[in-house]
C-alpha positions in Angstrom: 1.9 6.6 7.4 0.2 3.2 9.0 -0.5 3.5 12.5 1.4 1.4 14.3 3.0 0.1 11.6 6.0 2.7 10.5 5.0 5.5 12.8 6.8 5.4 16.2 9.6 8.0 17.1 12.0 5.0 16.8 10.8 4.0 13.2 11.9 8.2 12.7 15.1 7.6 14.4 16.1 4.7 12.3 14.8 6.8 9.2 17.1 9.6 10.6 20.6 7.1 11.4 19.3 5.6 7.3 19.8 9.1 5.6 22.7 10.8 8.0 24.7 10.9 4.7 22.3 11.1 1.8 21.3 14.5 1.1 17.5 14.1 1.0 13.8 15.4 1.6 11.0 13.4 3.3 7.7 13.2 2.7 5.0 11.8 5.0 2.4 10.2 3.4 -1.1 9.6 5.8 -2.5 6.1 4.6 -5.7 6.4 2.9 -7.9 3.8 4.2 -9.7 1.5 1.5 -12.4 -0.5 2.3 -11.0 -4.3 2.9 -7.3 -3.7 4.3 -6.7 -3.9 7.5 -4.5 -0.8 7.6 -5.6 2.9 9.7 -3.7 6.5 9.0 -1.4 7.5 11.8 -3.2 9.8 14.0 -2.5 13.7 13.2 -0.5 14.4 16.4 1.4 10.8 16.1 2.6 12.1 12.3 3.3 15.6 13.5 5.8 14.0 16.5 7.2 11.5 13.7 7.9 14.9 11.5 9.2 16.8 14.3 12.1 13.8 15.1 12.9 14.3 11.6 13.6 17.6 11.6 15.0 17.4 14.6 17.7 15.7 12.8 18.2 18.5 10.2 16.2 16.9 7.6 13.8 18.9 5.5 10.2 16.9 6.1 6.5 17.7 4.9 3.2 16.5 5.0 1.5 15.4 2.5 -2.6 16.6 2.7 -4.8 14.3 2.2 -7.5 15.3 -0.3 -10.7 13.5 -1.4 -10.6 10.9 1.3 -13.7 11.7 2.3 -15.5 10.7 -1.0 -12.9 7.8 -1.3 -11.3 9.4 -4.0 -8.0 9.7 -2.4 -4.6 8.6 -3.8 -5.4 4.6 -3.7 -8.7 4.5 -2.7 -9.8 4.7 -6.4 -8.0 1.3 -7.6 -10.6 -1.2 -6.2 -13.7 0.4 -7.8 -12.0 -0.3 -11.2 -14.7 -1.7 -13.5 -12.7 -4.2 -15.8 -15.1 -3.2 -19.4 -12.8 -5.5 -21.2 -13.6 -8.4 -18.9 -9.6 -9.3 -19.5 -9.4 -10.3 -16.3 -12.7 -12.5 -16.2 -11.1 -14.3 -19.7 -7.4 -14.3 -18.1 -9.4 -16.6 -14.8 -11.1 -19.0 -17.7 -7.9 -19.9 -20.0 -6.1 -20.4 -16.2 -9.0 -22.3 -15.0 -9.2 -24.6 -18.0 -5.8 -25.3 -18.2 -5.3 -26.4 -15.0 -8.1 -29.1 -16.2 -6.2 -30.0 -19.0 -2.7 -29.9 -16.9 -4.4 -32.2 -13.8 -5.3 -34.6 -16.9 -1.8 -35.1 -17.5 -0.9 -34.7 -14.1 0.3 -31.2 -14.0 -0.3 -29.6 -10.7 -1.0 -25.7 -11.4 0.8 -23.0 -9.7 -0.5 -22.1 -6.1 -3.1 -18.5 -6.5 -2.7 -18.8 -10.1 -6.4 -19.1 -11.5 -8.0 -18.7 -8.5 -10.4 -16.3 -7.6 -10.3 -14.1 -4.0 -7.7 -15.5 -1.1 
C-alpha cells in the first residue's frame, strides 16, 4: 500500500465494484520503503479504513505484516544491495558502450537508456 498513491476509500471502492463478480481474497501489502524511491507505506490506521471498505463489501481481506523492515531486510528492500560478483552487468555496460562507438561511426544512433549508466 503507497500512501497516497492506491490507498484512499475510493481506490477500495473501485477495488470493491472490480471484484463484485470474481470470487476472491485481498491481500494488503504495506510498501517497504527502499532508500532512493520516492514512495512512503500507507499509514496504519489509513490501511486498516482501506481493509474495513473491503470487507464491508463481503470480501475476505488481510494484512500482510511487515517483517525485517527495520534492518532493511524486508520483502524488496534487499534487491538494491545486490553485489553483482560476476561484474555481468559492469561487462553488459562496456560491449553497449563500445558498440554505440562503432554504430555512431557508421552512423547508427543507439537506443535511448540502452548503455547508459544511472537516469
Amino acid at each position: 500500500m503507497l500512501d497516497g498513491v492506491n490507498d484512499s476509500l475510493d481506490h477500495a471502492r473501485q477495488l470493491v465494484e472490480i471484484l463484485k463478480d470474481v470470487p476472491s481474497k485481498v491481500n494488503l501489502i504495506p510498501f517497504n520503503s527502499v532508500p532512493g524511491i520516492n514512495y512512503n507505506r500507507s499509514s496504519t490506521n489509513r490501511i486498516r479504513r482501506f481493509q474495513d471498505e473491503i470487507m464491508k463489501a463481503g470480501l475476505m481481506t488481510t494484512t500482510r505484516k511487515t517483517r525485517g523492515d527495520d534492518i532493511e531486510a524486508a520483502c524488496g528492500q534487499l534487491a538494491g544491495q545486490i553485489i553483482d560478483r560476476t561484474r555481468r552487468t559492469e561487462r553488459l555496460r562496456r560491449a553497449l558502450d563500445h558498440g554505440s562507438e562503432q554504430n555512431s561511426d557508421q552512423g547508427i544512433r543507439p537506443v535511448p537508456g540502452m548503455g547508459q549508466s544511472g537516469p
